[in-house]
N, C-alpha and C positions, 0 to 999 in steps of 0.2 A: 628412560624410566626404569626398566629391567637394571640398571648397574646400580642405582637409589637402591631399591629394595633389595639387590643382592648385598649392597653395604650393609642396611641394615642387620639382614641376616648373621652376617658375617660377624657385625660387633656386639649381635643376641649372644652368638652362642660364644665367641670369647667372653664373654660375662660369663657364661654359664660353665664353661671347662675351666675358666680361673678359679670359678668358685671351687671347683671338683681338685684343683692343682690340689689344693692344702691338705695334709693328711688327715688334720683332727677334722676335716668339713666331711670328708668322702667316708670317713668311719660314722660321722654324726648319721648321713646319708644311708651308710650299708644299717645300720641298727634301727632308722625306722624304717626302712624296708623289710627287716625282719620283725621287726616287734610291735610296727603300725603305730598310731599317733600316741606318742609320752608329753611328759611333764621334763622342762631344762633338768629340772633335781635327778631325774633317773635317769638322762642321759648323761650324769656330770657319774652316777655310780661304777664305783670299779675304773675310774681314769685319774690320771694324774693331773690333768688341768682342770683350771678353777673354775668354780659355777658360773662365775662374772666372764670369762672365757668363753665359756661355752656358747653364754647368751653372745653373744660376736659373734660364734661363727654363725651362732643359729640365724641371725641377722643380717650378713654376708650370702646366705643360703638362700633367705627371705626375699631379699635384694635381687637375686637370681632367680626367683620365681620357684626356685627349689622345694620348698616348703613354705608351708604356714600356719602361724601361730594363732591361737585364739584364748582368750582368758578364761581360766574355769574358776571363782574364786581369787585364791589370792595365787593360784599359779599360770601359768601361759602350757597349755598343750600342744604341740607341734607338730605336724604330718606331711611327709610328703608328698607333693607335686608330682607325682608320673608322669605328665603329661610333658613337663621337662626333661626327662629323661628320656623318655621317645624324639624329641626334637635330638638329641646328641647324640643316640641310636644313627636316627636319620642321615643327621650331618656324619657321623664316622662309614657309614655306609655307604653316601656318595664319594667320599676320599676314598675309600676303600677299591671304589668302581672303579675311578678316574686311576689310580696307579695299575691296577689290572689291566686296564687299557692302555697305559704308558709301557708299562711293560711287554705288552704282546707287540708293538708298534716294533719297541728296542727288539725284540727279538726277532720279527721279519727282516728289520735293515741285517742285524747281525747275521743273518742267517742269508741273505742277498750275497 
């Protein structure tokens, strides 16, 4: 049962670090994190990719639990998910342990 749920984990959060792979996703990400929930239209200002773009990745993001959209009118406002960003916190924290520990290992034998 433990190995189920560690899959699952496992294929959460590459969902969630692919989403983050893409440059224009993780800039979408850093600027509502800076500027709290917008409108596609003012995330599309000041960039070179297109409004219909952006809705993708915004969508891609959504998919990944990253964020989410809600209608206001005739536009969709967007806000980040933190709570998914803690989950990949997490997960690079436990990798982070697991080599600390690979490495103090490598360094007793070496040092044997």
């Amino acid at each position: 049962m433990r190995s189920s749920s560690n899959a699952r984990r496992i294929e959460s959060s590459a969902t969630l670090f692919a989403a983050l792979g893409d440059e224009t996703r993780l800039r979408l990400v850093s600027r509502l994190c800076e500027g709290g929930p917008t409108s596609a239209a003012r995330l599309t200002e000041g960039s070179t990719v297109s409004r219909q773009a952006i809705a993708k990745h915004l969508r891609v993001l959504e998919g990944a639990g990253l964020v989410t959209g809600t209608r206001e009118g005739r536009e969709s406002v967007w806000k980040l998910s933190p709570g998914r960003l803690d989950e990949a916190r997490v997960y690079l924290e436990a990798i982070s342990s697991q080599w600390d520990e690979a490495l103090g290992r490598l360094k007793v034998w070496v040092e044997r």
